[in-house]
N, C-alpha and C positions, 0 to 999 in steps of 0.2 A: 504494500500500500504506500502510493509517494506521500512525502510528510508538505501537510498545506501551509502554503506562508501569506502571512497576514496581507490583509489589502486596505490601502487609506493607512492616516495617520489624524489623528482628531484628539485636543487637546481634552483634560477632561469636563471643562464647561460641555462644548460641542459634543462630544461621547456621550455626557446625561442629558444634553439637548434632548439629540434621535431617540433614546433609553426612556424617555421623559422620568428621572429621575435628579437632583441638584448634581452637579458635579462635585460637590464635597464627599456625597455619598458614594458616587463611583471611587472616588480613592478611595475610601472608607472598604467598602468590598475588595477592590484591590487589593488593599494591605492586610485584609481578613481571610485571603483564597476564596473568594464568591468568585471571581475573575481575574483574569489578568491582564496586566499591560502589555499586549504582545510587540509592540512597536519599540516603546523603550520605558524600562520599569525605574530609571531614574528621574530625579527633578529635571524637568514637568514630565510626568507619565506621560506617556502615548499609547494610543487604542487604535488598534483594528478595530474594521465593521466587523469582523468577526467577535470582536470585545462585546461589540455594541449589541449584540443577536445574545450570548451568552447574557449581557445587562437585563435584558429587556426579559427571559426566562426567570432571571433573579424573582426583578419585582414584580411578575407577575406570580408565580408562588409565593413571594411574603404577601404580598395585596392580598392574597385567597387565604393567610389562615397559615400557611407553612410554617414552619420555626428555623432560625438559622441551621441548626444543629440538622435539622435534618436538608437541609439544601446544600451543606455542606457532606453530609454522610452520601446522597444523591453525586455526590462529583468525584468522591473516593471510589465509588461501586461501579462509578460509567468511567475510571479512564481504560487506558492509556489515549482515551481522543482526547484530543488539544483540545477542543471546545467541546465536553463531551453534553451539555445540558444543550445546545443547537443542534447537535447532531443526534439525540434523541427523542422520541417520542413521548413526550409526559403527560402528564394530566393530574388531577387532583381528587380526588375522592371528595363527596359533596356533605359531609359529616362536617357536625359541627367545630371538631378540630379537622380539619384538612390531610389526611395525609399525600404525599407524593408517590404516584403509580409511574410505571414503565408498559409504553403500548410495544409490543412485541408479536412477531409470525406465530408463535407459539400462544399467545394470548397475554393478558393484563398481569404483572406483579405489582404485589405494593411493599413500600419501602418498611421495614419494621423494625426493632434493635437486632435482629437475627439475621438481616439482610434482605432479601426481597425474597416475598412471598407470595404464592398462588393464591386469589380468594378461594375457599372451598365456593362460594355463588358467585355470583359475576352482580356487580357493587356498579352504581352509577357512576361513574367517572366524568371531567368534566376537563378537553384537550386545553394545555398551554401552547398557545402559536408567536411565534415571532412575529412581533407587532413595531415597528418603527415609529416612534412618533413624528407625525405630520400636522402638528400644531403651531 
């Protein structure tokens, strides 16, 4: 598999632009592992759109109810991809704590402390899509 390298370069104002997130909070994830600066991880960060696609999956699981710990346990379980939360398929379980599912050929898992689990029933799930902001 050839290894992708980033495209664009977007300071982190403009990164939480598109993200529709502050740019404080993109460094914030940055320096917490929610994402990374694939461009350049010193003063001033730089972002790929590829950054910006992994930003936008962030907060759209903490908007839903997700908890750091588990968006962070969700990016341990998906690598070795560089951007592994874009380049998966997620969703959130529609409970009133949220957890984060994996859409897969094989069917739905959800993330649990044991790792990802089959539901014994099939659970309304509700897709994360990369959304750019256009505001």
């Amino acid at each position: 598999m050839p290894v992708r390298r980033p495209h664009g370069s977007f300071l982190a104002g403009e990164a939480g632009e598109l993200a529709g997130v502050p740019g404080t909070t993109l460094g914030q994830w940055a320096r917490r592992g929610l994402i990374r600066s694939s461009v350049s991880d010193g003063e001033p960060r730089r972002y790929a759109v590829e950054d910006v696609a992994e930003a936008t999956v962030v907060r759209a699981l903490l908007e839903r109810g997700a908890r750091h710990a588990d968006v962070h346990a969700t990016i341990e379980r998906l690598q070795p991809a560089r951007w592994p939360l874009s380049a998966a398929i997620l969703a959130t379980t529609t409970e009133l704590r949220p957890r984060i599912a994996l859409r897969a050929d094989d069917g739905d898992w959800i993330l649990t402390r044991r790792g990802w689990q089959r539901p014994a029933t099939p659970i309304p799930l509700r897709e994360v899509h990369v959304r750019l902001n256009s505001a």
